[in-house]
N, C-alpha and C positions, 0 to 999 in steps of 0.2 A: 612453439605451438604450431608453427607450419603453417599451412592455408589448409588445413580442416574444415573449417569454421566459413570459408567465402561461401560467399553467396545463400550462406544460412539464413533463417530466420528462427529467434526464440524470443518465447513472450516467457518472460522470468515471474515467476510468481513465487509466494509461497504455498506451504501444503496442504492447506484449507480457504474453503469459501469465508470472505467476509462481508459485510456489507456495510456503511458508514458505523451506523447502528451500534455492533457488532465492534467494530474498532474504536468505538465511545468507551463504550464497556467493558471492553478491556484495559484502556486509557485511565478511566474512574477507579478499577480494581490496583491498578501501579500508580494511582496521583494518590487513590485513599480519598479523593474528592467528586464530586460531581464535575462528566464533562457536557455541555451543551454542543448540539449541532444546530447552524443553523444556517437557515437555505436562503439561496438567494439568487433574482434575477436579475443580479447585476452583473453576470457573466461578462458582457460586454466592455469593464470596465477592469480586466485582469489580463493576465497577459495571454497569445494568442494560442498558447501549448497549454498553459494552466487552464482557459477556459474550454478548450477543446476535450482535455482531460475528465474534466468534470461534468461536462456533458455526456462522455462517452460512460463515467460509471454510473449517472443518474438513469443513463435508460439499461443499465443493467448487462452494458457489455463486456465490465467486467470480471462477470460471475463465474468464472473458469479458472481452475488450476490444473497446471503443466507438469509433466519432470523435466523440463528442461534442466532448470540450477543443479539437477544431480547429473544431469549427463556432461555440462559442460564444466561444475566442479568437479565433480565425482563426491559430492557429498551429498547429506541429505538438505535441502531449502529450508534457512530457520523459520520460526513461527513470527507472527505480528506482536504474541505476547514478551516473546523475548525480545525483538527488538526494542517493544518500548519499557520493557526493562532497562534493557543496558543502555538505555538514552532518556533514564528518568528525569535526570539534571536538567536536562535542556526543558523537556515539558514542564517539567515545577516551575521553571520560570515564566511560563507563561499566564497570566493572569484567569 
């Protein structure tokens, strides 16, 4: 791979906008169940990347998609739908 890549920056996304919502609903379409969001201001009380995280897509900063993932795989960035496809296992277990 070389040093191509130093000093880069890529924000990896996939191909489309989602928004919590949005990935519920999707989630609900691959469980076959209802998924609930629910919000919370106990930020404070999660870890210091998770809560910074989730601050950053609550005011909407994360509403952007890149090609990075195709320039740096050379392929196309999969969907949200298919990920939680191919990892329906692991959500079904969640209550």
């Amino acid at each position: 791979m070389g040093d191509a890549h130093d000093g880069q920056r890529y924000d990896l996304t996939g191909p489309e906008l989602l928004t919590f919502a949005g990935q519920a609903a999707i989630l609900e379409g691959v469980l076959e169940r209802q998924v609930e969001i629910t919000d919370t201001n106990e930020l404070d009380q999660l870890p210091a990347g998770m809560s910074t995280g989730i601050g950053w897509a609550r005011a909407g900063d994360t509403a952007y998609v890149t090609d990075h993932v195709p320039q740096v795989l050379g392929r196309p960035a999969g969907t949200f739908g298919r990920w939680a496809r191919d990892h329906r296992e692991a959500f079904a277990a969640m209550p």
